[in-house]
DRENVO-978652 format. One record per atom (N, C-alpha, C): z, x, y; residue in three letters; residue number from 1; atom name. Coordinates in Angstrom, 1 decimal, padded with zeros to 4 digits. Layout:
<rs>
Z | X | Y | ALA | NUM | CA .
...
</rs>
This chain:
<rs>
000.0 | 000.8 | -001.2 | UNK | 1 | N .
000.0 | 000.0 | 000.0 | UNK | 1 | CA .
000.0 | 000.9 | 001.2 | UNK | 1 | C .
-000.9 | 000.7 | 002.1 | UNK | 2 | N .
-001.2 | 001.2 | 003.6 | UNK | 2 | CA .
000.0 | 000.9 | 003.8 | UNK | 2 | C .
000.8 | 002.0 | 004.7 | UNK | 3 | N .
002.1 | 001.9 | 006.1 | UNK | 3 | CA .
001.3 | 001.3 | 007.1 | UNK | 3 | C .
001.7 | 000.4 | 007.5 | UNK | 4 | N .
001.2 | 000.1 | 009.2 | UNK | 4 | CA .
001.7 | 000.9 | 009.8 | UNK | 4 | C .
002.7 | 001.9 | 010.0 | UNK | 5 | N .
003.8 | 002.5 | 011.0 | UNK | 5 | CA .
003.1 | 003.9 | 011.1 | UNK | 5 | C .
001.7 | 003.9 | 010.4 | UNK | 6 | N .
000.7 | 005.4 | 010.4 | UNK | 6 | CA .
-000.2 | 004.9 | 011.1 | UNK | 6 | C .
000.0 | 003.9 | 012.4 | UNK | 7 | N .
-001.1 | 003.8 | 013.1 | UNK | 7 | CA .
000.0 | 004.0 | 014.8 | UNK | 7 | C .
-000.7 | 004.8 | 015.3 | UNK | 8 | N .
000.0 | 004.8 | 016.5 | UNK | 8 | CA .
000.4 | 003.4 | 017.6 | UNK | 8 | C .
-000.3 | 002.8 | 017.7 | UNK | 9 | N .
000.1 | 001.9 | 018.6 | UNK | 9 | CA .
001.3 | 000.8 | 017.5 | UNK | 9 | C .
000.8 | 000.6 | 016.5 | UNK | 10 | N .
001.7 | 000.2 | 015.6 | UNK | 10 | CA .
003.0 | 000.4 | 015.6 | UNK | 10 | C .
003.3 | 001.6 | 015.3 | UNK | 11 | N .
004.4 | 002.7 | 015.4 | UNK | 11 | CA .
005.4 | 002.5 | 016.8 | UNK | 11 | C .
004.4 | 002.9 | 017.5 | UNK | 12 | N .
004.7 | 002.4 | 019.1 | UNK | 12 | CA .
005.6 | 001.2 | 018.8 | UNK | 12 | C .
005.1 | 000.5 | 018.9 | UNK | 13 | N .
005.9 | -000.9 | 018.6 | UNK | 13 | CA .
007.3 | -001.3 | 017.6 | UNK | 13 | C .
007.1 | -000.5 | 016.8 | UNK | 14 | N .
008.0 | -000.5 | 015.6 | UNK | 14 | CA .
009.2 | 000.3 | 015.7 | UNK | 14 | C .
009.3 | 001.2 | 016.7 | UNK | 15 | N .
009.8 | 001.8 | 017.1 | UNK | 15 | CA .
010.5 | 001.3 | 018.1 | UNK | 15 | C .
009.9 | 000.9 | 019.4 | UNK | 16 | N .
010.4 | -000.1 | 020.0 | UNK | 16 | CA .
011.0 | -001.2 | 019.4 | UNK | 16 | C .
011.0 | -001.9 | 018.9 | UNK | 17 | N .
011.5 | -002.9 | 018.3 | UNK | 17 | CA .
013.2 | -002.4 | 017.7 | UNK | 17 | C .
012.8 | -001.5 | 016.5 | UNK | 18 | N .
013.8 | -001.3 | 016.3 | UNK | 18 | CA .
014.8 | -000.4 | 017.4 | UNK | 18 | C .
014.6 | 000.0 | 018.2 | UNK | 19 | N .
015.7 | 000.5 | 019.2 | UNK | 19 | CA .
016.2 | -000.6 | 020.2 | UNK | 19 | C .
015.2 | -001.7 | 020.2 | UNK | 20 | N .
016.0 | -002.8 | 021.1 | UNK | 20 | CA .
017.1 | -003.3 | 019.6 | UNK | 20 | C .
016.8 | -003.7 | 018.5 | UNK | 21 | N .
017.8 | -004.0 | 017.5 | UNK | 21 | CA .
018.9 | -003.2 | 017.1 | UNK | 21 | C .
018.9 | -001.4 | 017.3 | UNK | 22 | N .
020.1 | -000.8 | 017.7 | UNK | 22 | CA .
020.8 | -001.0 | 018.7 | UNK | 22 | C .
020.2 | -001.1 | 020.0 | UNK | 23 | N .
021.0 | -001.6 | 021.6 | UNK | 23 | CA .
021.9 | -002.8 | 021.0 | UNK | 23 | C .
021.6 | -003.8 | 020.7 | UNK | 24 | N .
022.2 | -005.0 | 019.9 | UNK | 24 | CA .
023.6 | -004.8 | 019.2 | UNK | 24 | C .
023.1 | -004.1 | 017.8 | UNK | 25 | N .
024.0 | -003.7 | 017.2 | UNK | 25 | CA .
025.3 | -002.8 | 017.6 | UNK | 25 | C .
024.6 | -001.9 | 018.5 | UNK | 26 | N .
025.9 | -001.2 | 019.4 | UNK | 26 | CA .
026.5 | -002.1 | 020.3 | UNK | 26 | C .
026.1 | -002.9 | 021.1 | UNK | 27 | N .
026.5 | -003.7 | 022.1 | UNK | 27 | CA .
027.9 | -004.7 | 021.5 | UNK | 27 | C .
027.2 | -004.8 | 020.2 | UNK | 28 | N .
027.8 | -005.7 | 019.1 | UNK | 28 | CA .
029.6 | -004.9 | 018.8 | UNK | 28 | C .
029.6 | -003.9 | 019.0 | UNK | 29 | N .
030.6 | -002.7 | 018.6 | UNK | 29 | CA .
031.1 | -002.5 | 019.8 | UNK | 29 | C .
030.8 | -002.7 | 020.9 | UNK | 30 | N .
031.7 | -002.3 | 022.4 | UNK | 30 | CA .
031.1 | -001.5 | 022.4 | UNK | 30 | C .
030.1 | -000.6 | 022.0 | UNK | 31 | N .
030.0 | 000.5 | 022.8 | UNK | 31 | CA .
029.3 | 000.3 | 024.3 | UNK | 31 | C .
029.3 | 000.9 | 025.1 | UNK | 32 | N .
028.2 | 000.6 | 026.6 | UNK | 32 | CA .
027.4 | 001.6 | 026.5 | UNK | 32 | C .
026.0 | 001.0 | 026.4 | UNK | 33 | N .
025.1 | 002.4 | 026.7 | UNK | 33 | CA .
024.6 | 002.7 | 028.0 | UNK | 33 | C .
024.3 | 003.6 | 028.1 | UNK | 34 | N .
024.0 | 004.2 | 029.4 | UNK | 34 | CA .
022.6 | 004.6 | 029.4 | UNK | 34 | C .
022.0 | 005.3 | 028.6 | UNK | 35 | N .
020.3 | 005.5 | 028.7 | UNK | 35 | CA .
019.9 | 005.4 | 027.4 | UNK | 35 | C .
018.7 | 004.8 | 027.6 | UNK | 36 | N .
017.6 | 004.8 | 026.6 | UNK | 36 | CA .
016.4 | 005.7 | 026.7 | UNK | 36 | C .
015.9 | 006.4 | 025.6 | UNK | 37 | N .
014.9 | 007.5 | 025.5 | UNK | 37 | CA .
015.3 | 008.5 | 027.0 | UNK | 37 | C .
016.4 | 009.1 | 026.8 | UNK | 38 | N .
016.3 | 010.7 | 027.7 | UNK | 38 | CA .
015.7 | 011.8 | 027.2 | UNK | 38 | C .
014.8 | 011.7 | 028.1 | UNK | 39 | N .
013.7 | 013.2 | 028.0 | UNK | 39 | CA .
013.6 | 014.2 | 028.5 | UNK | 39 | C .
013.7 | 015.4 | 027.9 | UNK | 40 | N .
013.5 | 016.3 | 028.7 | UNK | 40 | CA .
012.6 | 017.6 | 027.9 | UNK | 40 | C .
012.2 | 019.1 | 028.5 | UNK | 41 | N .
011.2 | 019.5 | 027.4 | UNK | 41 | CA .
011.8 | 020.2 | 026.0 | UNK | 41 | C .
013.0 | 019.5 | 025.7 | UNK | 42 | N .
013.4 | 019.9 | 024.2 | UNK | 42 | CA .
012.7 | 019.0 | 023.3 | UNK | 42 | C .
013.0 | 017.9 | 023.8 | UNK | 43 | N .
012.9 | 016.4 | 023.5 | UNK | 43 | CA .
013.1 | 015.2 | 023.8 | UNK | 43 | C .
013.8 | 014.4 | 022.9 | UNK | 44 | N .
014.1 | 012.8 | 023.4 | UNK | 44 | CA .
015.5 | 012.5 | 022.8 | UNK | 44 | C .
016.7 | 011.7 | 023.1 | UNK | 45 | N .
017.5 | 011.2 | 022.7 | UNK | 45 | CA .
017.7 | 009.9 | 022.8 | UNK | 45 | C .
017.3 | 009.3 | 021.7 | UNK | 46 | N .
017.3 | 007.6 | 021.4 | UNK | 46 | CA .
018.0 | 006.6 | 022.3 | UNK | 46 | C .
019.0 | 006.7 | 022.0 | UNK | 47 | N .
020.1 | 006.4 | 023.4 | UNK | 47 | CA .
021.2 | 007.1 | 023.2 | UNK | 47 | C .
021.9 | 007.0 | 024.6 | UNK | 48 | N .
023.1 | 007.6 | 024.7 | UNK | 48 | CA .
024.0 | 006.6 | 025.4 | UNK | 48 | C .
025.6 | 007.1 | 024.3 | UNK | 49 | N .
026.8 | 005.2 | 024.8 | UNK | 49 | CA .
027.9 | 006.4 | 025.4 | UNK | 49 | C .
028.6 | 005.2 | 025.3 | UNK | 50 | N .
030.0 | 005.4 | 025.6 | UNK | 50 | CA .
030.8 | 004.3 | 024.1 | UNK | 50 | C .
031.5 | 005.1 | 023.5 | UNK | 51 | N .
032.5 | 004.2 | 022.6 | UNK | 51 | CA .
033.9 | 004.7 | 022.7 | UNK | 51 | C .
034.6 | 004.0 | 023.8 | UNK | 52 | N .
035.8 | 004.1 | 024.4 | UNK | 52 | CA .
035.3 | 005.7 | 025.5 | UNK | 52 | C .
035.7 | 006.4 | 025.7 | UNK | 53 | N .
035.9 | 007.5 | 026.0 | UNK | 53 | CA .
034.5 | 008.6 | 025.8 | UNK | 53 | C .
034.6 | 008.5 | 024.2 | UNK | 54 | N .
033.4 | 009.2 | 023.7 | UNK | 54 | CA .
031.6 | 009.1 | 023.7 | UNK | 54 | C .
031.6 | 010.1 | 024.5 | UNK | 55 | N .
029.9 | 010.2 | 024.6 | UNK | 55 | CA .
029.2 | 010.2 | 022.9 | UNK | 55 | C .
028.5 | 009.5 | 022.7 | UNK | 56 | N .
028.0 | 009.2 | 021.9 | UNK | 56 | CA .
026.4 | 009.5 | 021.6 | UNK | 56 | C .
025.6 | 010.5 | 020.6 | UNK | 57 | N .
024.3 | 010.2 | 021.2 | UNK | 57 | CA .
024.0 | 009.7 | 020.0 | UNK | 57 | C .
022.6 | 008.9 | 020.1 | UNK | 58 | N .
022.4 | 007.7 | 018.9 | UNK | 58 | CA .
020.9 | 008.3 | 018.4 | UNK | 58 | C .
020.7 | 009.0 | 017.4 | UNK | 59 | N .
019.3 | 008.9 | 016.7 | UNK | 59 | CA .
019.1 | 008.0 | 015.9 | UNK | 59 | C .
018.3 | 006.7 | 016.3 | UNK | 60 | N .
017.5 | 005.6 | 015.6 | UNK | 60 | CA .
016.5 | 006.1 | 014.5 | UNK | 60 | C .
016.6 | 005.4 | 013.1 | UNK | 61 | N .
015.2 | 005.8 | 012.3 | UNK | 61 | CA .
015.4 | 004.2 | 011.6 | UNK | 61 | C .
013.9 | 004.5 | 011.4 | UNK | 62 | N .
013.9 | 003.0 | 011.1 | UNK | 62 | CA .
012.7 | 003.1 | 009.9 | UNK | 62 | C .
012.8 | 002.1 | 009.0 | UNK | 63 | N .
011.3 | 002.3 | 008.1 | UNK | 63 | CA .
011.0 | 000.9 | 007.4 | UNK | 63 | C .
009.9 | 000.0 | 006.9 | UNK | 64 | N .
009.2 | -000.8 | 006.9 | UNK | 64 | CA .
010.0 | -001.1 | 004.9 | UNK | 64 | C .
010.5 | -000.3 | 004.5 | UNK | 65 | N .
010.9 | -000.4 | 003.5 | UNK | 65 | CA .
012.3 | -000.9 | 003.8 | UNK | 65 | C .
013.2 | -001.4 | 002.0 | UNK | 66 | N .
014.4 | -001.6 | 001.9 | UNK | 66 | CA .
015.6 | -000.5 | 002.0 | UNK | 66 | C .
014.8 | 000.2 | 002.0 | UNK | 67 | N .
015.6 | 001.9 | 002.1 | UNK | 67 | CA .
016.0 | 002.5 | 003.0 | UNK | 67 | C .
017.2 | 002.1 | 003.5 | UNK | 68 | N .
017.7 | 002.6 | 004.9 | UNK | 68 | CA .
018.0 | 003.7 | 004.7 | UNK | 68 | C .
018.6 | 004.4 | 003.4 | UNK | 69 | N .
019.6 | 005.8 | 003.2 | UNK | 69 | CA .
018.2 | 007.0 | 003.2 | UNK | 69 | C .
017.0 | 006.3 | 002.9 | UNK | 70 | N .
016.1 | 007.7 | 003.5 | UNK | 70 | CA .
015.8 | 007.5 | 004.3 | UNK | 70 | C .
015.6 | 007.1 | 005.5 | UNK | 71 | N .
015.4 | 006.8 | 007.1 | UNK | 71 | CA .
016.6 | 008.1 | 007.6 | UNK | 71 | C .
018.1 | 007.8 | 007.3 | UNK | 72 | N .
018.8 | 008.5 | 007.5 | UNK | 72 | CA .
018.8 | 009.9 | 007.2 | UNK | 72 | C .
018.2 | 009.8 | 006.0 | UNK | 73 | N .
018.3 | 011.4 | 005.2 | UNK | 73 | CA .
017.2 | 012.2 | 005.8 | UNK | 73 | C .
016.4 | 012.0 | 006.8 | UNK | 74 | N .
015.1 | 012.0 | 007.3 | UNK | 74 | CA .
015.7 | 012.8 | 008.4 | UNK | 74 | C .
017.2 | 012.7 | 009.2 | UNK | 75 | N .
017.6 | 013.4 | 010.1 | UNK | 75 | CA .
018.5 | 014.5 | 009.5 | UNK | 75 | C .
017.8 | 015.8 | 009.7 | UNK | 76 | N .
017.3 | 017.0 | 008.4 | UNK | 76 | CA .
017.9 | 017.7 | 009.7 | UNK | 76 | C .
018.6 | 018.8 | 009.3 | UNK | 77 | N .
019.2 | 020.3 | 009.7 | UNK | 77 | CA .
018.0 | 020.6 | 011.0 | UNK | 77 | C .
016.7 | 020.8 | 010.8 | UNK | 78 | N .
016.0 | 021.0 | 012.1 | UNK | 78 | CA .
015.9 | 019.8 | 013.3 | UNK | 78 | C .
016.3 | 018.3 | 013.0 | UNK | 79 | N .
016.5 | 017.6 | 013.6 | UNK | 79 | CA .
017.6 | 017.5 | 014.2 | UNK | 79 | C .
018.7 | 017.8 | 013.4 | UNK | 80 | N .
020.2 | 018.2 | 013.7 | UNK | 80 | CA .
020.5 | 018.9 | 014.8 | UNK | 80 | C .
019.5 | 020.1 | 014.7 | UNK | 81 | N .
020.2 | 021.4 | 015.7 | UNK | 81 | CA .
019.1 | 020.9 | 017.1 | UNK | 81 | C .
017.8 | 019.9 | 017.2 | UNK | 82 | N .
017.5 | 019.8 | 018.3 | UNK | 82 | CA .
018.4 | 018.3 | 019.5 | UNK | 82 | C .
018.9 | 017.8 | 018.4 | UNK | 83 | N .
019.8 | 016.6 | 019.3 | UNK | 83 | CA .
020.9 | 017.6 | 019.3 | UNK | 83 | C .
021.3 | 018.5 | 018.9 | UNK | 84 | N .
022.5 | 019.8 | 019.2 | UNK | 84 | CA .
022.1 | 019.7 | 020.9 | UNK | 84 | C .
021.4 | 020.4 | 021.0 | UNK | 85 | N .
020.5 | 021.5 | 022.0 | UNK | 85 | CA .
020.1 | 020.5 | 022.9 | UNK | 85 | C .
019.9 | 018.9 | 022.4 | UNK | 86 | N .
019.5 | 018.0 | 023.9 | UNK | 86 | CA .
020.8 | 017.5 | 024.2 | UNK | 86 | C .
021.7 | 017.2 | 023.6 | UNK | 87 | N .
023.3 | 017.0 | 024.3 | UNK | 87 | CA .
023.8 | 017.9 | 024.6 | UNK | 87 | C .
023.7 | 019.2 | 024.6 | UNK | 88 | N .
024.1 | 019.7 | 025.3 | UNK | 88 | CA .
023.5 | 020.2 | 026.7 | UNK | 88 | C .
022.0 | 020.1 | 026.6 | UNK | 89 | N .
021.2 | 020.3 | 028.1 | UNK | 89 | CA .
021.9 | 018.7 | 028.7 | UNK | 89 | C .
022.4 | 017.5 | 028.2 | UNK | 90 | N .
022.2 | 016.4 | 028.6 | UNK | 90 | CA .
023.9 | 016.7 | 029.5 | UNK | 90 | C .
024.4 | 017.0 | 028.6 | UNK | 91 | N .
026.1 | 017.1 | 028.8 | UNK | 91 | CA .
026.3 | 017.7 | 030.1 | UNK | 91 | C .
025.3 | 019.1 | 030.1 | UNK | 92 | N .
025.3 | 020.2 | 031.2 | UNK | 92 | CA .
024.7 | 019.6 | 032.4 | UNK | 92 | C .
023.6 | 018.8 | 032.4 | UNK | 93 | N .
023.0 | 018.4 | 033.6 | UNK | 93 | CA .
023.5 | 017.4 | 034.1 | UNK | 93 | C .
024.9 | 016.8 | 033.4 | UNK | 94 | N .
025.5 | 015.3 | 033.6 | UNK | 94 | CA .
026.9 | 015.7 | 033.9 | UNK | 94 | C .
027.0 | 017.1 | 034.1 | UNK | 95 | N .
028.3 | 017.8 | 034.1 | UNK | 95 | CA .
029.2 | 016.6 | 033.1 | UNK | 95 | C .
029.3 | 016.9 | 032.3 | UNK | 96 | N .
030.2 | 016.1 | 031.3 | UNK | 96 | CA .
030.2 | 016.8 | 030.3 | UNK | 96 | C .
030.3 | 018.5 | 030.3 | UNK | 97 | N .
031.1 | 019.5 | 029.2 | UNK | 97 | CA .
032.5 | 019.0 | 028.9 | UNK | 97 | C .
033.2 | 018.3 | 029.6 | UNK | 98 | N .
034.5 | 017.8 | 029.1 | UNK | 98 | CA .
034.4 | 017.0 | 028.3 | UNK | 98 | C .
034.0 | 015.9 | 028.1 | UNK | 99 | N .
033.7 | 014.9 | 027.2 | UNK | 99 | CA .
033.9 | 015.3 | 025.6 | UNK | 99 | C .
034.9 | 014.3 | 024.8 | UNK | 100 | N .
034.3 | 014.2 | 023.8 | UNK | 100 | CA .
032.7 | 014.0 | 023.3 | UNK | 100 | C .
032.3 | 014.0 | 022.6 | UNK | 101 | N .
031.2 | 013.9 | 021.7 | UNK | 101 | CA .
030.8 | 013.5 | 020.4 | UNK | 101 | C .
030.1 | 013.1 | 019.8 | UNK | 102 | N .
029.6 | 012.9 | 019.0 | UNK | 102 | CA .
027.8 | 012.6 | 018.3 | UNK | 102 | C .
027.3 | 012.6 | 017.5 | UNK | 103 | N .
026.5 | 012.3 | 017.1 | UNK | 103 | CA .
026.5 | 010.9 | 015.7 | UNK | 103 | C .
025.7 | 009.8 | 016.1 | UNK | 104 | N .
025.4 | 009.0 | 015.1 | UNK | 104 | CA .
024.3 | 008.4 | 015.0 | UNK | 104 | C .
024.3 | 007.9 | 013.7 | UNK | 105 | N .
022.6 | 007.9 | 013.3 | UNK | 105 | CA .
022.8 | 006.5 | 012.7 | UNK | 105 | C .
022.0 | 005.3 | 013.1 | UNK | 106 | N .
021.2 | 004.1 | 012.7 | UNK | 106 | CA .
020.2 | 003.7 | 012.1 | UNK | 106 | C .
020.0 | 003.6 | 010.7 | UNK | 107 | N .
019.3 | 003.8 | 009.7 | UNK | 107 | CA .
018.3 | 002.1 | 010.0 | UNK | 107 | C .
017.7 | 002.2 | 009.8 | UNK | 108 | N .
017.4 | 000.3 | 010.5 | UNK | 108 | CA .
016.4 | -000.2 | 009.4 | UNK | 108 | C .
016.4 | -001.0 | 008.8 | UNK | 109 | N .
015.6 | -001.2 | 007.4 | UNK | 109 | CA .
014.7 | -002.7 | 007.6 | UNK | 109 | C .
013.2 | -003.0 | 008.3 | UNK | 110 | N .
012.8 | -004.1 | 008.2 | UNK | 110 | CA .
011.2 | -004.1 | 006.7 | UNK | 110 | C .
011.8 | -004.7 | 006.1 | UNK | 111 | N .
011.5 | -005.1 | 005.1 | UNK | 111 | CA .
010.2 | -006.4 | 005.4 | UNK | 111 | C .
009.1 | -006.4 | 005.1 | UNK | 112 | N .
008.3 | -007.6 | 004.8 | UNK | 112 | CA .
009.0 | -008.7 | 005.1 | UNK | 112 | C .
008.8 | -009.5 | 005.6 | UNK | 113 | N .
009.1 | -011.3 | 006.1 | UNK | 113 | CA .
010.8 | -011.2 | 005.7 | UNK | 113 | C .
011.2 | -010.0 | 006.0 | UNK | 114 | N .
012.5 | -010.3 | 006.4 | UNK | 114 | CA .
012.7 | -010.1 | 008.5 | UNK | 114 | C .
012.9 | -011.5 | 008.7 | UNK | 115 | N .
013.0 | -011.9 | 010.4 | UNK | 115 | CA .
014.0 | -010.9 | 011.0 | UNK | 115 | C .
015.5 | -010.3 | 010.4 | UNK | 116 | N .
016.2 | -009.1 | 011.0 | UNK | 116 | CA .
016.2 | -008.4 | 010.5 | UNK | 116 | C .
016.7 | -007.4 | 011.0 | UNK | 117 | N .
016.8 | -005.7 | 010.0 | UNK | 117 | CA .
018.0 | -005.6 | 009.6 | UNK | 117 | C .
018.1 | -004.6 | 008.9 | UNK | 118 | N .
019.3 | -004.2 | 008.2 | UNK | 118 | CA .
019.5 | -002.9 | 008.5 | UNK | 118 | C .
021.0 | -002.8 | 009.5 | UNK | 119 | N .
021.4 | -001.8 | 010.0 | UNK | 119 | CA .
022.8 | -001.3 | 009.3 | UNK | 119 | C .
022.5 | 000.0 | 008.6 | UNK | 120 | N .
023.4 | 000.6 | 008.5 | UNK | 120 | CA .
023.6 | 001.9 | 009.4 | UNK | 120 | C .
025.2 | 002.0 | 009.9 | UNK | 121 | N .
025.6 | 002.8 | 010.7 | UNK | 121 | CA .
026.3 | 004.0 | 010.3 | UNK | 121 | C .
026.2 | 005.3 | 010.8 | UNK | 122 | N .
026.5 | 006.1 | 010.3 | UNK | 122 | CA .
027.1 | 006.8 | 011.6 | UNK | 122 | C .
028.7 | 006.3 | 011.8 | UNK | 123 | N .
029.2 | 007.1 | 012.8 | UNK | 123 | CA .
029.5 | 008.7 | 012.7 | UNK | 123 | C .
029.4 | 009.5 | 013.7 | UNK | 124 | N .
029.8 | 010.6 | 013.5 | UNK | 124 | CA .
029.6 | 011.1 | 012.6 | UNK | 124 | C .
027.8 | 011.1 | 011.9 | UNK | 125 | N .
026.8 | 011.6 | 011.1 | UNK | 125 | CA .
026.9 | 012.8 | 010.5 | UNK | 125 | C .
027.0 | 013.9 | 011.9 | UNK | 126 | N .
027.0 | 015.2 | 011.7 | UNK | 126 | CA .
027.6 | 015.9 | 012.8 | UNK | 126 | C .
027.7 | 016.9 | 012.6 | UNK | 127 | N .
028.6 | 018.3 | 013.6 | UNK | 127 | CA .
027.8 | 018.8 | 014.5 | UNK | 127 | C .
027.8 | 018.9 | 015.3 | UNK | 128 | N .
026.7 | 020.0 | 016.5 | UNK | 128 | CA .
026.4 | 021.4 | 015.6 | UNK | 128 | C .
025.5 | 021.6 | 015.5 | UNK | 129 | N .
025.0 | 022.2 | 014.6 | UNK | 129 | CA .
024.5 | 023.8 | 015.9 | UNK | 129 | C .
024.3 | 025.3 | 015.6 | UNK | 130 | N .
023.6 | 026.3 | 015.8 | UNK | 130 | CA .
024.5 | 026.7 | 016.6 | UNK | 130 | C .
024.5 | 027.3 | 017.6 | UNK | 131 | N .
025.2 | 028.6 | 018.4 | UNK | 131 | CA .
025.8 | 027.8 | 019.7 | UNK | 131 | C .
025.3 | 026.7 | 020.0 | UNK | 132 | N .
026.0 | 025.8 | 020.7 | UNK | 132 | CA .
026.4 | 024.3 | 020.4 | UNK | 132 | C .
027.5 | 024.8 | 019.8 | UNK | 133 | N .
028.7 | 023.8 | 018.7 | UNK | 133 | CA .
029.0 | 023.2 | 020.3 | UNK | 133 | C .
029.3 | 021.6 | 019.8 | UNK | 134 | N .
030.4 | 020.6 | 020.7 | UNK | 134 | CA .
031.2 | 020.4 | 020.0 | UNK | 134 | C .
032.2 | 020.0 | 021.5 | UNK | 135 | N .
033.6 | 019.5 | 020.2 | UNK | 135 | CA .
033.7 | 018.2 | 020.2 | UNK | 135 | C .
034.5 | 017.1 | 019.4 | UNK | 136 | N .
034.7 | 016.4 | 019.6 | UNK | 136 | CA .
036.0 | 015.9 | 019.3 | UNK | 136 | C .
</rs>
């Protein structure tokens, strides 16, 4: 079976979709977010919250399958150390090195003629990863 999500504008969309259905599900939790897609030339950060105190940054993956836990597993050691490297350009340019921190990942699973997705959450995923460790 053809992926639709291998066609760019498709993708586009799918993507979109699923990050407005993360906003949701965080909102759902108290967290407050503060930006959606921050860019800069490292890369991109999905969004970024607040959950009580703690800066939060959120990598969304999403896939057309029932399989949330490889969407997740999809955010790999080289993906790891570049959301390292963009919260901390983000932290430094936001002067907010004091802050706790964290990283969490949103596995987002829409399935064929299922109308919502299925979000599983994975708080505080992983550690800041490479030579510029955060604390949390």
């Amino acid at each position: 079976m053809l992926s639709l999500t291998a066609h760019p504008l498709w993708r586009r969309w799918f993507g979109s979709r699923s990050e407005k259905a993360a906003s949701r599900f965080l909102r759902s939790l108290g967290y407050r977010l503060i930006e959606h897609n921050f860019t800069c030339d490292i890369g991109e950060i999905d969004i970024i919250a607040l959950d009580g105190k703690t800066l939060v940054f959120v990598e969304v993956r999403s896939t057309e399958s029932g399989d949330a836990q490889s969407a997740a597993q999809s955010v790999d050691s080289r993906k790891q150390s570049r959301l390292t490297r963009l919260a901390l350009y983000y932290t430094q340019k936001r002067r907010l090195l004091d802050r706790a921190a964290r990283f969490d990942v949103l596995a987002i699973s829409w399935p064929a003629g299922q109308p919502e997705p299925t979000i599983t959450h994975y708080p505080n995923a992983f550690d800041a990863v490479g030579r510029f460790q955060m604390h949390s």
